[in-house]
N, C-alpha and C positions, 0 to 999 in steps of 0.2 A: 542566578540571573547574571546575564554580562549587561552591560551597558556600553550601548552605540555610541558615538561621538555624539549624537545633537541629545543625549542625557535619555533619550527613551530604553527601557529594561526592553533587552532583546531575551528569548527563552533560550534555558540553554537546553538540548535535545535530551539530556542524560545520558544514558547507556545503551548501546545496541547489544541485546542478547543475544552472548554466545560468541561474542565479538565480531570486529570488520569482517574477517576472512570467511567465516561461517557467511555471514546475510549473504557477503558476491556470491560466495560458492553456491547457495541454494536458489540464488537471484539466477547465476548464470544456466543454470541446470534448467529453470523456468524458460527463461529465453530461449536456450540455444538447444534442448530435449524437446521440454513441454510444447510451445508454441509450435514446431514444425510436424507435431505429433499429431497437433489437434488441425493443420492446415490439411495433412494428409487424410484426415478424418473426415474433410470435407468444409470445414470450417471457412467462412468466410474471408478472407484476409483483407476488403475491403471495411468488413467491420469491425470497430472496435472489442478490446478485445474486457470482458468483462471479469474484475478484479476485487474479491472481496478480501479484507487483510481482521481476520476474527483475533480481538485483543490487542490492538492495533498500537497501544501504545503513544508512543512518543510521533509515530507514522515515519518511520525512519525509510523501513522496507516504502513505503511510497511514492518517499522523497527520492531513491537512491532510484528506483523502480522508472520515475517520471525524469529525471534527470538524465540518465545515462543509459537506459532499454528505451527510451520511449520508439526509436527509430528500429525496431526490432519487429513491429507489426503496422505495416500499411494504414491500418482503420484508425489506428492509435488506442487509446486507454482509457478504461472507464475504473474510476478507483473509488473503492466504498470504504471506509476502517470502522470497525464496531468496537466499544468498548465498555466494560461496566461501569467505568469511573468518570461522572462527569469532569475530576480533573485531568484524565489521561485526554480526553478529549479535548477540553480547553487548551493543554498544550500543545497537542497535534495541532490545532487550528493554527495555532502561533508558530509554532515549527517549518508548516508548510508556507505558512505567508512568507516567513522571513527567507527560508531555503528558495522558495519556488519564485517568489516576488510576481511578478505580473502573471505568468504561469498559474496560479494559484487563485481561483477568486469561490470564494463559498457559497457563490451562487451557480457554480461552474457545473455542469453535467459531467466534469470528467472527477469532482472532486468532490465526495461526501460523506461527511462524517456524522455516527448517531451514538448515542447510547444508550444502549442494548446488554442485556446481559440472556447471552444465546442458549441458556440452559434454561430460562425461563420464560425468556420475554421472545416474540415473533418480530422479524423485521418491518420495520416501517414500509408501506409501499411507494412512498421515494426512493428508496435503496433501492427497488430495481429488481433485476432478476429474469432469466436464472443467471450465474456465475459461471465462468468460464473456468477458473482461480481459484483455490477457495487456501488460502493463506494462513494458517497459523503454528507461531514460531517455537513450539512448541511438540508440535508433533513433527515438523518438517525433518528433523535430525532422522527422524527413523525411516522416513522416506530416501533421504541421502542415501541412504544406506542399503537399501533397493536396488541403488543406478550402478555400482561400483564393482 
């Protein structure tokens, strides 16, 4: 943990897998492929665009996602991260408040995080649905590798 000037422990995010270059890379492929794919497909553009991130992590991909895509689709962004570890989630929650600040509120429609373990357990019906997205960092590598 780092600690802020007025002594509160800020979270520190840990590791993005795979490193920076990899996340833009498969961020930017999302944005500037996927999205115009699914506009042509007939997809809404005034609607938000529905974003689910499976093993979500630290919520890195969300924060990077919400920061610097967001202006990539008209409707703007609906973003869900699942995780099995109640602590991966406590951090996300921290993560995003401190990255996103007012952006970020966990009562927010565009911001919700659950704990879920997808191999067993069924999504909450706040989480929404269906996905537009469907996120994990994990398989993504192999899909890069698809586009190229």
């Amino acid at each position: 943990m780092e600690h802020a000037a007025d002594g509160e422990s800020q979270p520190d995010p840990g590791e993005i897998w795979f490193g920076k270059s990899t996340q833009k890379r498969v961020l930017v492929w999302i944005t500037s492929t996927l999205l115009p794919r699914l506009a042509e497909q007939g997809l809404d553009t005034a609607q938000p665009i529905r974003f689910i991130d499976v093993g979500c992590g630290n919520a890195m991909a969300i924060v990077t996602l919400a920061k610097k895509y967001s202006d990539k689709w008209e409707g703007g962004w609906q973003f869900v991260g699942i995780d099995y570890s109640q602590n991966a989630i406590a951090l996300a929650q921290r993560v995003l408040q401190q990255q996103l600040g007012e952006q970020y509120n966990t009562d927010s429609q565009h911001f919700k995080l659950f704990v879920v373990d997808f191999l067993r357990d069924q999504l909450p019906e706040e989480a929404g649905g269906p996905f537009h997205v469907v996120f994990d960092k994990v398989f993504y590598l192999f899909a890069l590798n698809c586009y190229h």
